[in-house]
N, C-alpha and C positions, 0 to 999 in steps of 0.2 A: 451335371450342375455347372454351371458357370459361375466364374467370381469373381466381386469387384476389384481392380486391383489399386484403385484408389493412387497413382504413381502418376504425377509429373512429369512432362518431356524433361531430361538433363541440359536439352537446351534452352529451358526458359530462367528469367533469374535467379541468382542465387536466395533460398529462401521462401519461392514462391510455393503455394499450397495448395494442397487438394482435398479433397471432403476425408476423414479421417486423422488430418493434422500431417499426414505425411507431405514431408518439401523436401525441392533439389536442394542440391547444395554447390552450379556451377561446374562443376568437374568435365572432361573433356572427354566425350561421350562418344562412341565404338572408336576408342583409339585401340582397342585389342581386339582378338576376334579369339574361338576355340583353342585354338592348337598354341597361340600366345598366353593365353588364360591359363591353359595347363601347364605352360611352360614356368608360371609365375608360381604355381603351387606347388609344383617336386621342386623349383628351387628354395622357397620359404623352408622345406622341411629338408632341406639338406643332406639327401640320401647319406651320401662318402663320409661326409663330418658324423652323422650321427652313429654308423657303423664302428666307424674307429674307435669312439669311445662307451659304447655299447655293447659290442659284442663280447667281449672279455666278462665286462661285469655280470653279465644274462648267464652266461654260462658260472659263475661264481655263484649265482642264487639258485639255476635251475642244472646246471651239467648238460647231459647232452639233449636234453629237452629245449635245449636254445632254438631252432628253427621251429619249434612246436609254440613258443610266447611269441614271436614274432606272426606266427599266424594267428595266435586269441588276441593279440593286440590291434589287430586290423578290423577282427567281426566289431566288435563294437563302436569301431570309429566309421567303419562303411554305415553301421545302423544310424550313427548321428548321421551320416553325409547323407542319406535319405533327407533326415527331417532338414537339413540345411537347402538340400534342392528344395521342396516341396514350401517352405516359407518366403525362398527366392522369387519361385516362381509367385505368389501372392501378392509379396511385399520385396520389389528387388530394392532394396534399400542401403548405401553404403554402414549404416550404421552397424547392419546385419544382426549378431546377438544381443546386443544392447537393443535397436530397434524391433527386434523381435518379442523380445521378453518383455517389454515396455506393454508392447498390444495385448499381448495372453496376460501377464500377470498386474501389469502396474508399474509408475515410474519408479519405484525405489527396488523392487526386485528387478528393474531392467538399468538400472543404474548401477547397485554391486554387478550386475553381469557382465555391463561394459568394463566396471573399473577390475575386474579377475582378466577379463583380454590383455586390455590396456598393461598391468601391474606383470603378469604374462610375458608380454611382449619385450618389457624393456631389460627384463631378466636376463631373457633368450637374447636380444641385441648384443649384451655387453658378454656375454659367455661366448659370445659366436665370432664378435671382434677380439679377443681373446684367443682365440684359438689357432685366428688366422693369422694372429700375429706372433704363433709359435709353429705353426708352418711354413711360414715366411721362413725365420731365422735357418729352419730344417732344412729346407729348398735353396737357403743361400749358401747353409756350411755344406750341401751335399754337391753344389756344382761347385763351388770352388774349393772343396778336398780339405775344410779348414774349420777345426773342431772351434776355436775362439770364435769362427763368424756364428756359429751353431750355438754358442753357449751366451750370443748377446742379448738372448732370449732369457738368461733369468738377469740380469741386470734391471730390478724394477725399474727405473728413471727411462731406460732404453724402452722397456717392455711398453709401459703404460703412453710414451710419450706415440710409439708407434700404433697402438692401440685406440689412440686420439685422432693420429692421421688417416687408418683405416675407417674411423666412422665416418669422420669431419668428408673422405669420399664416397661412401655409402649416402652419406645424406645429400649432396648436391645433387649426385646421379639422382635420386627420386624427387627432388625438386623440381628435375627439368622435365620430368611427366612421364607416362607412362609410355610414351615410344622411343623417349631414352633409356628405359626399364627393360623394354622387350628387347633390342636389341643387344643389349648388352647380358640376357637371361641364356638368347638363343646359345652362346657361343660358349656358356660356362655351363649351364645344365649338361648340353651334346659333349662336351668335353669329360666332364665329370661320371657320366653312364657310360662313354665308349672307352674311357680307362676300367672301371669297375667291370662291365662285359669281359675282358682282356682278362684282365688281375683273376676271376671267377673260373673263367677258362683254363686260363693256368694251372692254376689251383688244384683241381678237377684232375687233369693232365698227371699233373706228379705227384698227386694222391695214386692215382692208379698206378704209376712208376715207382710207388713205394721211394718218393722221393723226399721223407721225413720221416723222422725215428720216430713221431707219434700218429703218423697218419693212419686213416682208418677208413673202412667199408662201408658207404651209407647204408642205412636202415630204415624201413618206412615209421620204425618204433622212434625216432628224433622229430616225427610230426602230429604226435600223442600228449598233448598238454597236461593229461590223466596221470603220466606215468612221472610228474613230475615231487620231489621228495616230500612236498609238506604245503599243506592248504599257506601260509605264509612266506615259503619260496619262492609257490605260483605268483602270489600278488606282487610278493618284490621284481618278480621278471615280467610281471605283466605291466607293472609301473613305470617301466625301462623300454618296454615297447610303444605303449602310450606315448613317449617324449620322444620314440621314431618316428611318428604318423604325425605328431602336432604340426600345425601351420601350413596344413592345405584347406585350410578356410579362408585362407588369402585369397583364395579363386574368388569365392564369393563380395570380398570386402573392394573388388576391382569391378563392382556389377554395374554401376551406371558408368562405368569405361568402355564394358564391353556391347560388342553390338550381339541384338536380341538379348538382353539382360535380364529377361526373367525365366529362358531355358539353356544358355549357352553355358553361364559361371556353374549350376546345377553341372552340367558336362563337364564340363573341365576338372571339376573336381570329383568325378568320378572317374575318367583318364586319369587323371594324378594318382589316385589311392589306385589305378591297377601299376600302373608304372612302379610305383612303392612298394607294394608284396611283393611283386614280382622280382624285382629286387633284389629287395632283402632274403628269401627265402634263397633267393640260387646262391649268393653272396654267403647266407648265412653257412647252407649244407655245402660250402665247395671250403669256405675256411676251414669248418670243422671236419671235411674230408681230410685237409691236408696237416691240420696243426695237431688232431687231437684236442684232449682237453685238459693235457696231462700238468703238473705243477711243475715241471723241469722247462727249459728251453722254448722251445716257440710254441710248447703246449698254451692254450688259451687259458686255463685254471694256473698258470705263474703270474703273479702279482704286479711281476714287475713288463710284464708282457700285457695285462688286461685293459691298462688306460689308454692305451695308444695301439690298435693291435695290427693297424695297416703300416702304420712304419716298423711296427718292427716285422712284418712278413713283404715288406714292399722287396728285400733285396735276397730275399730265399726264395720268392717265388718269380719275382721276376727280370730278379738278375740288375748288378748294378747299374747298366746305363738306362732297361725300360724303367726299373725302382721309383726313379727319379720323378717319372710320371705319375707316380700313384703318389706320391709327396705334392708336385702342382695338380690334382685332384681335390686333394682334400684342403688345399687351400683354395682353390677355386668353387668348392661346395660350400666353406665359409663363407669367403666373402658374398661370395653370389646370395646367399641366406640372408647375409648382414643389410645386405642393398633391398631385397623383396621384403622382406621383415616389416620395414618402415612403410607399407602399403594397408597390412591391417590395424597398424595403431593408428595412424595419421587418420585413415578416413574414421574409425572409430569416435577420436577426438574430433574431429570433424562434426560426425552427426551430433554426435553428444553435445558438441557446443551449436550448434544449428537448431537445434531443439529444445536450446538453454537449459541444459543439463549443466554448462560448463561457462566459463567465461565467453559473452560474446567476442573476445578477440581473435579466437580460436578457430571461428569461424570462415574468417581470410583466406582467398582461392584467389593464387597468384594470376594475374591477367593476361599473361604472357604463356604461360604453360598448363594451366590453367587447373594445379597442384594445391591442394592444404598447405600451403608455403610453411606458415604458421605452426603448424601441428605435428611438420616435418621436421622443421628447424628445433622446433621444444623436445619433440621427441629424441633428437640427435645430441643434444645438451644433456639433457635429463641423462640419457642412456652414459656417455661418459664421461658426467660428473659423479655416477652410479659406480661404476666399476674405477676409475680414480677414488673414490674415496676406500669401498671395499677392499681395493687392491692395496692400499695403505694402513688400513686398519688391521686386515688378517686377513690371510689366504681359506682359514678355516669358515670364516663367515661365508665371504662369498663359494664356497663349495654349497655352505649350508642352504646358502637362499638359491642354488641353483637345484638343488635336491628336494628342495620345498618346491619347483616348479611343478611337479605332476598333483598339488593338491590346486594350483589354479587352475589348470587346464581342465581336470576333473569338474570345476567349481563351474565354469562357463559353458563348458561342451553339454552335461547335463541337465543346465535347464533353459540350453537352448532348447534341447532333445524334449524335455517337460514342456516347453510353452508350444513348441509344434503337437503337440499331443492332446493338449489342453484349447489352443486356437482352432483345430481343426474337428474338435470335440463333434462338431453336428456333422460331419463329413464320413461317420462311421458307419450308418444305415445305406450309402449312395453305391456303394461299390466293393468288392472285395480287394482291389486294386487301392481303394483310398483308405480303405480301413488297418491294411496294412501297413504302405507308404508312408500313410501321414499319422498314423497313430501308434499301432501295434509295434510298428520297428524301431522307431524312435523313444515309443516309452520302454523298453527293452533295454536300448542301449543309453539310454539316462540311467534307467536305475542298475547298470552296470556302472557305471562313471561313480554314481552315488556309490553304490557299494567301494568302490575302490578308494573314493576319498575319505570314507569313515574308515575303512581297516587301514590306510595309510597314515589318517590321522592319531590311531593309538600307536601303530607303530613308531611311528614319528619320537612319540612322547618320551622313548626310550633311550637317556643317552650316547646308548653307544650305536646309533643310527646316525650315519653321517661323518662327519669327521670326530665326532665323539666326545667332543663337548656338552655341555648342560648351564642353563640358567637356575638358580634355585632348583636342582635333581631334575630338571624337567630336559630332555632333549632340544639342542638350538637349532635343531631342523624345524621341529613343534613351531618353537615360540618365533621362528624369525617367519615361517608360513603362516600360522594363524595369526599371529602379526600386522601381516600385510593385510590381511583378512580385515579384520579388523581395524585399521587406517582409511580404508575405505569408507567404514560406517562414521567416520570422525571427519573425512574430506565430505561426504553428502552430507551431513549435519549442518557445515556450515556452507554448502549449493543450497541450502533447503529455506536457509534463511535473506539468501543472495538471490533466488530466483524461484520464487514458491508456485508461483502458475504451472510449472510447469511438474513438481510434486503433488500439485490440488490435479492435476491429468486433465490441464487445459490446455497443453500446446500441442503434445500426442499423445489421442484418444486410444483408452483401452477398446479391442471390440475382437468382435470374430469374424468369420467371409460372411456376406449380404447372400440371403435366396435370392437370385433373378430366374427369371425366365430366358430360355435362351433364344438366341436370333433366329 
């Protein structure tokens, strides 16, 4: 079967339309190619950054089943990246989820789907500049031998003011398009994976050399997700792996960038998610070779070891002057995060306002570089006027709204995973290759997602999940993620009054792929 793809050259005007209501939106079209495409999705998900503050907690909910969540947390996100290639290839659309779920279900389910990325997105931006701007300070007190440079990092005024400057450069670099993007992805991704290579090797090394009081013998029984304590410890570590894998759908959200745009972004994001297991699984079994998981010392189960586990094993395992490089890793997997980040909100905002989902202004595609200027610049304001104000109000909150992140991603990934299953509904009878790809795997890996947002969501409810607060007895993890949830349906209320054509599904047609005959 052949099928319409109903798509726009990217270099005809911005806005211009084709039979189905899909339009360009201007964008600066094969300014990437494959191996730049994947480079843009292992950096959005920020392997280094995510480890460090992952792998302690994984192991606090699952023990030594840790490199076992890190591989259940991958099947289900490879079964969405099926359904993402396979609506690519149909509809290579920057809008991507929001454009997606618009066609299968309608504008206002493909409106919450945009605004769960979107609300996603600027979470992950301000946690990311955040971080890097306590690697910084790490990286400055450890070259220059000087605990006060180290410690200008809780000085809030200092913290937040650098954490400004860090966006305020994440956002220009994506301003100037996406060949200011790639080059600057190349030298921090390859940096980031061949300190981690190194650091893993190590590890490995003097695990074997009995070179830690808690080191230990791998077992093939640490990649058994079965043997894990309790149907509710799986989910809490599988929730923790989820938020490893997020933001390699940035491949895709770069599709009218890249050249062949309806099978390359599909690639690249399936190179990203192998680079990513692969990863994390050696990463995972060479820490836990060498730390243990013991509650003493550089055991990975000590508390005060879990939130940060790469600095504190940077100068055991690789000695104080390599150390130093596993400290500029993990800020060079921030930042580099902080800068690709702003690639699937901006086009998201983009579509969604191109399609009058959102304010025509939003629509603006700078001429010169030929970038969502607009949606870039908002999105870089929004992001830390977001963590400015959290960062002043309580540390507690913004933990909480970052803990709330895996009930968005759940919320978006799943029915994108739903509308690939549902749009491609007639494509079940054609093939055993289409029945699986475009239906079977993707409705699999939804109602995994689905599942995990509803048992996250009671969890949630339970005070002492999170920093352990409560509103009215109810958990502020709960209420600040359903919350946001919920702001959503209150921001479309009033798009719906501001721009009804396109909720009456006059500007983008619901539909599914046309029978033609083939050539």
């Amino acid at each position: 079967m052949v099928q319409l793809h109903n798509r726009p050259g990217v270099d005809e005007a911005p806005g211009a339309q084709a039979p189905g209501g899909v339009r360009s939106k201007g964008l600066d079209s094969n300014s990437v190619g494959l191996l730049g495409n994947a480079v843009i999705g292992v950096s959005t998900v920020a392997p280094v950054y995510c480890l460090t503050t992952t792998l302690g907690t994984t192991v606090a909910a699952v023990g030594l089943q840790m490199p076992a969540l890190f591989l259940a947390g991958f099947l289900p996100m490879m079964l969405v990246a099926f359904a993402y290639r396979e609506l690519n290839k149909a509809i290579p659309d920057s809008g991507t989820s929001f454009t997606w779920t618009v066609k299968a279900f309608g504008p206002k389910v493909g409106w919450m789907c945009g605004w769960g990325l979107v609300i996603a997105t600027i979470i992950v931006l301000s946690n990311l500049a955040g971080v890097a701007t306590e690697y910084l300070y790490l990286l400055l007190g450890e070259i220059t031998r000087s605990d006060s440079v180290a410690a200008l990092n809780g000085n809030r005024l200092v913290h937040v003011a650098t954490c400004l400057a860090l966006i305020a450069v994440a956002t220009m670099i994506s301003y100037r398009g996406m060949t200011a993007t790639k080059g600057v992805q190349y030298a921090l991704v390859g940096l980031q994976l061949a300190v981690l290579g190194l650091f893993g090797v190590m590890a490995v090394a003097k695990a074997a050399g009995h070179g830690a009081a808690g080191s230990l013998h791998f077992s093939w029984s640490w990649l058994d997700p079965f043997r894990a304590s309790s149907f509710s410890s799986f989910v809490a570590g599988l929730s923790l792996s989820l938020f490893m894998y997020w933001g390699w759908d940035a491949c895709l959200s770069a599709n009218e960038e890249t050249g062949g745009s309806e099978k390359t972004p599909g690639r690249a994001a399936m190179l990203a998610m192998a680079v990513l297991v692969g990863s994390y699984l050696f990463t995972a079994v060479a820490v836990q070779m060498y730390a243990g998981i013991g509650s003493t010392g550089t055991g990975l189960g000590n508390p005060e070891t879990s939130s940060n586990v790469l600095a504190v094993l940077a100068g055991p395992v690789m000695g104080t002057g390599l150390g130093v490089l596993l400290f500029v890793a993990v800020l060079a997997s921030a930042s580099a995060s902080l800068q690709t980040t702003f690639i699937p909100v901006s086009r998201t905002v983009l579509a969604m306002s191109v399609y009058e989902a959102l304010p025509a202004s939003f629509a603006t595609v700078n001429e010169r570089y030929r970038t969502p200027g607009r949606a870039i610049v908002t999105a870089g304001v929004g992001t830390g006027a977001f963590y400015t104000v959290m960062t002043l109000v309580s540390s507690h909150v913004l933990a909480d709204t970052i803990a709330a992140l895996t009930l968005m991603i759940c919320f978006y990934y799943s029915l994108t995973a739903f509308a690939c299953a549902w749009y491609f509904r007639r494509d079940l009878r054609d093939s055993v290759r289409d029945a699986l790809l475009k239906c079977v795997f993707p409705l699999i890996g939804g109602l995994t997602l689905a599942a995990i947002f509803a048992k996250s969501l009671v969890d949630m409810a339970d005070p002492a999940y999170g920093s352990g607060s409560s509103v009215f007895g109810v958990g502020s993890v709960f209420v600040v993620g359903a919350g946001l949830l919920a702001l959503g349906l209150v921001v479309m209320a009033v798009m719906m009054r501001r721009s009804p054509a396109f909720f009456r599904g006059e500007v983008l047609t619901r539909d599914t792929p046309a029978l033609v005959v083939p050539d």
